[in-house]
mmCIF file as Biopython writes it, N, C-alpha, C and O atoms, coordinates in Angstrom:
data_model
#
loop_
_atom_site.group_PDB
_atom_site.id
_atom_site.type_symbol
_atom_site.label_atom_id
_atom_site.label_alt_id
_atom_site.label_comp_id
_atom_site.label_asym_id
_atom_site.label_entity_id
_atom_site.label_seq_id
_atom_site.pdbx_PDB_ins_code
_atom_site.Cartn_x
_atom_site.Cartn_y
_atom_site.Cartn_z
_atom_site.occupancy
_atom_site.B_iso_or_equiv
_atom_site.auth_seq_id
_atom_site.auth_asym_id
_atom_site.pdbx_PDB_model_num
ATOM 1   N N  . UNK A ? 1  ? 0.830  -1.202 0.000   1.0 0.0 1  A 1 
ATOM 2   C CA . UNK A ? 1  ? 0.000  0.000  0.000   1.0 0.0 1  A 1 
ATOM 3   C C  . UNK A ? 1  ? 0.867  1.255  0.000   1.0 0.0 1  A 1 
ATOM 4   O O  . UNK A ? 1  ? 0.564  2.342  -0.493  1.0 0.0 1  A 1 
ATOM 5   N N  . UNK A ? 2  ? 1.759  0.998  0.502   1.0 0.0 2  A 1 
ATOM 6   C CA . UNK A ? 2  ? 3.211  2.297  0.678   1.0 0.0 2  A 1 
ATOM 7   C C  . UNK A ? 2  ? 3.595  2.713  -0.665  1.0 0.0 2  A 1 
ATOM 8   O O  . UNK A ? 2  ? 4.244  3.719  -0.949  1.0 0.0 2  A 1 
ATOM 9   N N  . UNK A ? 3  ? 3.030  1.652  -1.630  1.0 0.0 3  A 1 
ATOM 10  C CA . UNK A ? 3  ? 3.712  1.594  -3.468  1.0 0.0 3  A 1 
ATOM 11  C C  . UNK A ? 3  ? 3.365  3.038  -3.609  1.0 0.0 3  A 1 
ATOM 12  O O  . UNK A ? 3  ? 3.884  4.153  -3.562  1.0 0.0 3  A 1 
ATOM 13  N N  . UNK A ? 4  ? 1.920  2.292  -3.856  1.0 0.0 4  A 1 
ATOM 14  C CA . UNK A ? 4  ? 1.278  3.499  -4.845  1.0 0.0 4  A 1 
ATOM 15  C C  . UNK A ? 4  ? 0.942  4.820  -4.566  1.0 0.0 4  A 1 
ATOM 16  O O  . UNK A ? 4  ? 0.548  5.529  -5.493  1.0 0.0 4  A 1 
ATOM 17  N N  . UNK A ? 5  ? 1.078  5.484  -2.880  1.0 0.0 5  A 1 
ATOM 18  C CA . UNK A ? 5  ? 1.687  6.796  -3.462  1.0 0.0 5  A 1 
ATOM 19  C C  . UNK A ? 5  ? 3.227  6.904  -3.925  1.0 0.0 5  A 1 
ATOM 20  O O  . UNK A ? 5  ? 3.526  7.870  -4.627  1.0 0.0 5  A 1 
ATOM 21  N N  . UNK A ? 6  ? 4.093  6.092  -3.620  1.0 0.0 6  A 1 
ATOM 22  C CA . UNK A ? 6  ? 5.290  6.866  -4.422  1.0 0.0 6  A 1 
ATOM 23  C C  . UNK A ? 6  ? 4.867  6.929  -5.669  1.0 0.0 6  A 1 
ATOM 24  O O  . UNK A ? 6  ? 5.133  7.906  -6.369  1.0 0.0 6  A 1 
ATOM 25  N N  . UNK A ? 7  ? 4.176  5.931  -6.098  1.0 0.0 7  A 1 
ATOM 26  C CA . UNK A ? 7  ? 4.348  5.793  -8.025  1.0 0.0 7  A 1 
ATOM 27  C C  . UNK A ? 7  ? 3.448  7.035  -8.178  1.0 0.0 7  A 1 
ATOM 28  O O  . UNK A ? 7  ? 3.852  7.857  -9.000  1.0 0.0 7  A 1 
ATOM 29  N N  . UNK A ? 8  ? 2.404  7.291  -7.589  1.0 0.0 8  A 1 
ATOM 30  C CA . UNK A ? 8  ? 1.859  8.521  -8.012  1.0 0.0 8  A 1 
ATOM 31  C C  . UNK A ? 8  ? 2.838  9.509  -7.832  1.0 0.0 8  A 1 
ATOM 32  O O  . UNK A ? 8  ? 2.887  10.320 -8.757  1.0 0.0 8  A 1 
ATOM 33  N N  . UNK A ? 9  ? 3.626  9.681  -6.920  1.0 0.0 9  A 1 
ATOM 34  C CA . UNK A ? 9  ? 3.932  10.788 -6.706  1.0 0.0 9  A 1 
ATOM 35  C C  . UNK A ? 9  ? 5.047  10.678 -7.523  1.0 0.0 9  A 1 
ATOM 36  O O  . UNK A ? 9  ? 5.369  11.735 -8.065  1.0 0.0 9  A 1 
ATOM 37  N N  . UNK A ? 10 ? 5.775  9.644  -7.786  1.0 0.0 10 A 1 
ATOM 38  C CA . UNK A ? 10 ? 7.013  9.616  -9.311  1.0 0.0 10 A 1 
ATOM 39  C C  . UNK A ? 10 ? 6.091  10.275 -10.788 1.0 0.0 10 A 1 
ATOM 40  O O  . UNK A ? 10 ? 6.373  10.946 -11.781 1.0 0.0 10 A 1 
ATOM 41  N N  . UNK A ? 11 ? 5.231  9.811  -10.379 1.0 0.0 11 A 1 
ATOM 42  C CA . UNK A ? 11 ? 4.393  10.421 -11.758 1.0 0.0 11 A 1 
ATOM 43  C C  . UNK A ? 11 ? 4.281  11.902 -12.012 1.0 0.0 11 A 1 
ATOM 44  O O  . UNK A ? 11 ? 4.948  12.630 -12.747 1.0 0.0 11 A 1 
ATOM 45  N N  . UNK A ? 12 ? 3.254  12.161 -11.207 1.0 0.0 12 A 1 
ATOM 46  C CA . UNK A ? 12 ? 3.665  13.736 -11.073 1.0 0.0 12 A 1 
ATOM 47  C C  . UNK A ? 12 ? 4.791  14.658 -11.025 1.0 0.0 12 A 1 
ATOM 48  O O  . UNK A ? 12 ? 4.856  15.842 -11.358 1.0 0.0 12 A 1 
ATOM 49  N N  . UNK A ? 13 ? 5.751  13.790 -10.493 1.0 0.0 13 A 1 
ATOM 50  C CA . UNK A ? 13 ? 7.242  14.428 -10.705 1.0 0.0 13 A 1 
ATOM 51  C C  . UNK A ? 13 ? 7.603  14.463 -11.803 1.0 0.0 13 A 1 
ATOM 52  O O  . UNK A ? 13 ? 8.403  15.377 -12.001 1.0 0.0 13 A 1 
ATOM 53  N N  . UNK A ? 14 ? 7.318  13.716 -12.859 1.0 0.0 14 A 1 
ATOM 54  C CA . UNK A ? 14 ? 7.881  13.299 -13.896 1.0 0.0 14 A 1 
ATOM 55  C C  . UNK A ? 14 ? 7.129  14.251 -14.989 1.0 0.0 14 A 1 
ATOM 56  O O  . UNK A ? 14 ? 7.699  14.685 -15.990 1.0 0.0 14 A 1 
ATOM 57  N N  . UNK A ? 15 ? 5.493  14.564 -14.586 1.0 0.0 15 A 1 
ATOM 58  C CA . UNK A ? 15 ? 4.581  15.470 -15.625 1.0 0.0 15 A 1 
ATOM 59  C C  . UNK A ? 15 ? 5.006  16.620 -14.983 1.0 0.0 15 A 1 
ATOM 60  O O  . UNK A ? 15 ? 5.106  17.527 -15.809 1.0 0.0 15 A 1 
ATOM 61  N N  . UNK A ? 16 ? 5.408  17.101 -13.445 1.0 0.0 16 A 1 
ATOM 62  C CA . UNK A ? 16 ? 5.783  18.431 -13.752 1.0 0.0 16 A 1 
ATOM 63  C C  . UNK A ? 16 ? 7.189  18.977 -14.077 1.0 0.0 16 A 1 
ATOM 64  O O  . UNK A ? 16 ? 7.563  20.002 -14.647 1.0 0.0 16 A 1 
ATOM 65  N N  . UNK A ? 17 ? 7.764  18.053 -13.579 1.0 0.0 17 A 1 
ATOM 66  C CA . UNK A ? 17 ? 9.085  18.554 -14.553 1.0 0.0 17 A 1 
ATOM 67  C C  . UNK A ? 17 ? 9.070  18.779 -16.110 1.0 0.0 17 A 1 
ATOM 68  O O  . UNK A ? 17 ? 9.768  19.513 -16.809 1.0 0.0 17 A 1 
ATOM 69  N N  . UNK A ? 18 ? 8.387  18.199 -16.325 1.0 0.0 18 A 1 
ATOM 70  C CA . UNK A ? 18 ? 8.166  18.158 -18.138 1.0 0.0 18 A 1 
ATOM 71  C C  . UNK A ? 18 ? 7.138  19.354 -18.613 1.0 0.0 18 A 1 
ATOM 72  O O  . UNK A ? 18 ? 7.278  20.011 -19.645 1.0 0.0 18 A 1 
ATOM 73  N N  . UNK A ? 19 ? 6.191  19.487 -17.756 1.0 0.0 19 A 1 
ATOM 74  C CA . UNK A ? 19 ? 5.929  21.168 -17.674 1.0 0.0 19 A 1 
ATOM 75  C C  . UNK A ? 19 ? 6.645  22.285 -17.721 1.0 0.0 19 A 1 
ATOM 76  O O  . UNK A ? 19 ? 6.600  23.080 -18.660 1.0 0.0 19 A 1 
ATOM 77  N N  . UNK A ? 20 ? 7.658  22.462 -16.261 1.0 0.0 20 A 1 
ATOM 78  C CA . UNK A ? 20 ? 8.076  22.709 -16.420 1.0 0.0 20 A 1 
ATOM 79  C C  . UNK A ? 20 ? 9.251  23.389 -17.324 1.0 0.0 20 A 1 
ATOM 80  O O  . UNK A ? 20 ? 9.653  24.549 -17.232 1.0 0.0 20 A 1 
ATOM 81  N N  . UNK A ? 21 ? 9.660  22.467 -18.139 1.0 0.0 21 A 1 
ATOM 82  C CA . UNK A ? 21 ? 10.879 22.362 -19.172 1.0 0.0 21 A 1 
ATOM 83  C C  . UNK A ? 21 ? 10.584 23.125 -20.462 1.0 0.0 21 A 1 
ATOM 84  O O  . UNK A ? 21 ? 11.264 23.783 -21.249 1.0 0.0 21 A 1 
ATOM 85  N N  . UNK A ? 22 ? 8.952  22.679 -20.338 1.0 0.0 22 A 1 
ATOM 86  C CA . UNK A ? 22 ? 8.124  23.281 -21.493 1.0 0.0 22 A 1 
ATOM 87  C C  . UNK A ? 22 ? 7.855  24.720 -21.169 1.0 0.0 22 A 1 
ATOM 88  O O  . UNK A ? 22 ? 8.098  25.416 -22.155 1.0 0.0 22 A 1 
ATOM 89  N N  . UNK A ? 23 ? 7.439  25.412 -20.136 1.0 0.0 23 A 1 
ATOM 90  C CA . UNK A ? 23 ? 7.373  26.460 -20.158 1.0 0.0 23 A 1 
ATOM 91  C C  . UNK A ? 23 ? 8.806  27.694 -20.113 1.0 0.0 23 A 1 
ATOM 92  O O  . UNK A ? 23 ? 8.900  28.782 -20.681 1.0 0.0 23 A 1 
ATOM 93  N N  . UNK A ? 24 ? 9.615  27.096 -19.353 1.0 0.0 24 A 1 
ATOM 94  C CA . UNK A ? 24 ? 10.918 27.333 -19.574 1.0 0.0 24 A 1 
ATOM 95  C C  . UNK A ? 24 ? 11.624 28.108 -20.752 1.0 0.0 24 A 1 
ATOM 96  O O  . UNK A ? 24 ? 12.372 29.083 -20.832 1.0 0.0 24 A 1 
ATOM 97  N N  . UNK A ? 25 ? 10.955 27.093 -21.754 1.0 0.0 25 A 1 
ATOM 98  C CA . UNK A ? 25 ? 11.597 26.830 -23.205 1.0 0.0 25 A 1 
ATOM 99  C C  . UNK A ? 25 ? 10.621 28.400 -23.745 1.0 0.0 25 A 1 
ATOM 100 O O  . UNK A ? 25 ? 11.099 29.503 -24.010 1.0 0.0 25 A 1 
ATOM 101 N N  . UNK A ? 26 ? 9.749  28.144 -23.759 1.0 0.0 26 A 1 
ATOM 102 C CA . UNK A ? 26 ? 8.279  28.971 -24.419 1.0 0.0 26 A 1 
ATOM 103 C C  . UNK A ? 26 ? 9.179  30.025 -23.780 1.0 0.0 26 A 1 
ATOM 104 O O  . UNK A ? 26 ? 9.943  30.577 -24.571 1.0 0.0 26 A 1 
ATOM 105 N N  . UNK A ? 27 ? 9.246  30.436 -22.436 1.0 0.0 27 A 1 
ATOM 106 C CA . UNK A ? 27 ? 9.805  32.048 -22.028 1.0 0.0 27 A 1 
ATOM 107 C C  . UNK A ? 27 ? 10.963 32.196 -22.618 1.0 0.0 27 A 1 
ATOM 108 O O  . UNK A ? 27 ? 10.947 33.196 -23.335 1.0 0.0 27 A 1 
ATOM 109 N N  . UNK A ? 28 ? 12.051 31.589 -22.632 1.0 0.0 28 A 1 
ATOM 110 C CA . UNK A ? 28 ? 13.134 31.937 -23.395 1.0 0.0 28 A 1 
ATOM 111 C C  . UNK A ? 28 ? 12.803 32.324 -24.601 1.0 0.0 28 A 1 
ATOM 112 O O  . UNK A ? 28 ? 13.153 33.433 -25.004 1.0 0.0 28 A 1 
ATOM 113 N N  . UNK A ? 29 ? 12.132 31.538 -25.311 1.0 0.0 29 A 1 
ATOM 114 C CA . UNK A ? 29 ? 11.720 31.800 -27.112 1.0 0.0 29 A 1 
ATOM 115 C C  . UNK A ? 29 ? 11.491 33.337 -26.727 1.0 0.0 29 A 1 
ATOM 116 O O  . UNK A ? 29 ? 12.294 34.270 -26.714 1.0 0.0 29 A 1 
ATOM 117 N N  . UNK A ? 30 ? 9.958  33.284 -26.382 1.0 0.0 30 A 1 
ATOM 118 C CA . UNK A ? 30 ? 9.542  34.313 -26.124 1.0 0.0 30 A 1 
ATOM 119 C C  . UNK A ? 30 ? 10.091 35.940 -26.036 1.0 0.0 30 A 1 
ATOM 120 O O  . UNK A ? 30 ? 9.642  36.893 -26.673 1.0 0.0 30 A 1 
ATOM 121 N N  . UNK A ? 31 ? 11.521 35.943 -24.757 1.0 0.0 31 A 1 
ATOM 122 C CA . UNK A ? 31 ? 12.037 36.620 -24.094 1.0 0.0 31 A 1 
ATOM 123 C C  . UNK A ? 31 ? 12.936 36.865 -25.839 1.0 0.0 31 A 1 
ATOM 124 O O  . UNK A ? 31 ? 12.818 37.939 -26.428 1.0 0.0 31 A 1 
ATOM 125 N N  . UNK A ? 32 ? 13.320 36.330 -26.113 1.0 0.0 32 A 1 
ATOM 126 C CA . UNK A ? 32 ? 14.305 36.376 -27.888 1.0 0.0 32 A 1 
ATOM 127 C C  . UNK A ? 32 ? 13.577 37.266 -28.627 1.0 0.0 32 A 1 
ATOM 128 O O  . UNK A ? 32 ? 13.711 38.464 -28.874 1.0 0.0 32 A 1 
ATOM 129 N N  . UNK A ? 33 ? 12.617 36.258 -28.989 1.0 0.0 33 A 1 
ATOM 130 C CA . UNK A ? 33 ? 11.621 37.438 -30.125 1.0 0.0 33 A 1 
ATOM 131 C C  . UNK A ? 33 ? 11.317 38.591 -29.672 1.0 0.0 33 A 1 
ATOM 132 O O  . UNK A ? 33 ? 11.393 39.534 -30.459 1.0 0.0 33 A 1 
ATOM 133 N N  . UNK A ? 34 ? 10.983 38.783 -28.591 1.0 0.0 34 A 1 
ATOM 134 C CA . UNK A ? 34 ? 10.478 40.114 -27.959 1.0 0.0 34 A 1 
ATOM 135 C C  . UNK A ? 34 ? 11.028 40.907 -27.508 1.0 0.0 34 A 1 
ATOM 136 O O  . UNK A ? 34 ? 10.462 41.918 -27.094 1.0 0.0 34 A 1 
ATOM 137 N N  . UNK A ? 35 ? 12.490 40.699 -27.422 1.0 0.0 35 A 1 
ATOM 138 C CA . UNK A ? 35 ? 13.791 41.675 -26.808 1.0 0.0 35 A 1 
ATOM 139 C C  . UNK A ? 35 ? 14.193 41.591 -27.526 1.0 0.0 35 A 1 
ATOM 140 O O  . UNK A ? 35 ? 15.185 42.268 -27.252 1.0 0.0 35 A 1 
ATOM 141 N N  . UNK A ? 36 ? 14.456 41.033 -29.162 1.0 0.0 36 A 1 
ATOM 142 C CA . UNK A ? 36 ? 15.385 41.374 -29.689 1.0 0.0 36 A 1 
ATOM 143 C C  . UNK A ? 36 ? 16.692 39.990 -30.301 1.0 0.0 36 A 1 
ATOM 144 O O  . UNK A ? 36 ? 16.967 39.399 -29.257 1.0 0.0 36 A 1 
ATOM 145 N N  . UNK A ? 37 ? 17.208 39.569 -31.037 1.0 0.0 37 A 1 
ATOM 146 C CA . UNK A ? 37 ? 17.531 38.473 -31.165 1.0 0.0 37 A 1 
ATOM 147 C C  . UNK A ? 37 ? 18.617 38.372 -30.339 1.0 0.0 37 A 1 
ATOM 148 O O  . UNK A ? 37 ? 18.870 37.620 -29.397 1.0 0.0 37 A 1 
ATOM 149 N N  . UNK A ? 38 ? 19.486 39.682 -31.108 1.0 0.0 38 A 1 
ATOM 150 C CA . UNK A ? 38 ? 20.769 39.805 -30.699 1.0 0.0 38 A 1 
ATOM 151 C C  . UNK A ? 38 ? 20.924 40.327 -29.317 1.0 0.0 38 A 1 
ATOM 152 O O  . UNK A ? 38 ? 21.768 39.770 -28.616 1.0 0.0 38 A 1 
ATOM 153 N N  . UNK A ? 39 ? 20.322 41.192 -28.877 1.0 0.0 39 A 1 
ATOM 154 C CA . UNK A ? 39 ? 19.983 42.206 -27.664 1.0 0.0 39 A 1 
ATOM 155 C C  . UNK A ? 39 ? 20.064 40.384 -26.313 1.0 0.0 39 A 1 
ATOM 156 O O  . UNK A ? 39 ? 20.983 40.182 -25.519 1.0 0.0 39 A 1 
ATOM 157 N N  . UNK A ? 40 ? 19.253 39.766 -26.447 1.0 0.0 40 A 1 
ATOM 158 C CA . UNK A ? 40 ? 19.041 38.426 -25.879 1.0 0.0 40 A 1 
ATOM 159 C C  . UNK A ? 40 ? 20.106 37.771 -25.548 1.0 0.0 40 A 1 
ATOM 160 O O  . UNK A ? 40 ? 20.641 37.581 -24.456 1.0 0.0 40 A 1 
ATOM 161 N N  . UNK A ? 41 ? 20.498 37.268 -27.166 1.0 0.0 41 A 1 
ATOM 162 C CA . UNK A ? 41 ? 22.039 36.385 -26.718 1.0 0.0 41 A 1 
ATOM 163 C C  . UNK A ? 41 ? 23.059 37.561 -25.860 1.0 0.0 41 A 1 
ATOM 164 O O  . UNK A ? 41 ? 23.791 37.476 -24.874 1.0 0.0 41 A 1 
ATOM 165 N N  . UNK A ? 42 ? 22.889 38.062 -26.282 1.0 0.0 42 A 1 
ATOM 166 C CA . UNK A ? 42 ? 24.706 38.864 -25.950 1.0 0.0 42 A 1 
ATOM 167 C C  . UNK A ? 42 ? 23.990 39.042 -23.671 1.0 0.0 42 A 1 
ATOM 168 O O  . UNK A ? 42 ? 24.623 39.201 -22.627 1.0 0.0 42 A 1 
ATOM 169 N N  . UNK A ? 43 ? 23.097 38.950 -23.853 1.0 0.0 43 A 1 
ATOM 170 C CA . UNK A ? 43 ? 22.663 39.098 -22.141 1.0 0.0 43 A 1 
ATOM 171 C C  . UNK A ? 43 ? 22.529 37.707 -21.792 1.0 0.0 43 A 1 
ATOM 172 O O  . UNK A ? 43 ? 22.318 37.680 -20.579 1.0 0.0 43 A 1 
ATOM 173 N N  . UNK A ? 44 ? 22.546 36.713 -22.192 1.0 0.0 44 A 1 
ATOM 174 C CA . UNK A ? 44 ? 22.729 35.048 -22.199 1.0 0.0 44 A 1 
ATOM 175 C C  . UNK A ? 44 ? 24.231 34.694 -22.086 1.0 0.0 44 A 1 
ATOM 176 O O  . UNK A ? 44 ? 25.039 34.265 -21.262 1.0 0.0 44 A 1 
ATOM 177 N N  . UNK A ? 45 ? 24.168 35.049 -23.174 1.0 0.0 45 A 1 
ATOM 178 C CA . UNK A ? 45 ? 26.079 34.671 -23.319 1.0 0.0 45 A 1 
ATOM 179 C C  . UNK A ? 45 ? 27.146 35.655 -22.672 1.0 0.0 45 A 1 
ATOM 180 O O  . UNK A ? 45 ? 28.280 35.190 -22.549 1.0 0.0 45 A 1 
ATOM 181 N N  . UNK A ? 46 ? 26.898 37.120 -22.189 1.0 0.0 46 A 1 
ATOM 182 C CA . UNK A ? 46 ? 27.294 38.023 -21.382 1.0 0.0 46 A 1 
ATOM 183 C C  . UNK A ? 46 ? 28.796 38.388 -22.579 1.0 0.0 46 A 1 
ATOM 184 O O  . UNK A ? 46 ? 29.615 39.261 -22.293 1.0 0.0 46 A 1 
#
């Protein structure tokens, strides 16, 4: 009975990290197009 919350709770770890990663990604894009391509990298890459 002890299983199946870990496995739930591995689960959910596993869908929000992957949320996560996804929204992540979307703000960076985002933050590029909308600041500028170059303006972006050169504040990324310093």
């Amino acid at each position: 009975m002890s299983d199946e919350p870990t496995e739930d709770y591995g689960d959910l770890g596993e869908r929000r990290n992957h949320r996560i990663r996804v929204i992540a990604w979307v703000t960076i894009v985002a933050l590029i197009l909308v600041g500028g391509g170059s303006t972006a990298i050169t504040l990324l890459l310093g």
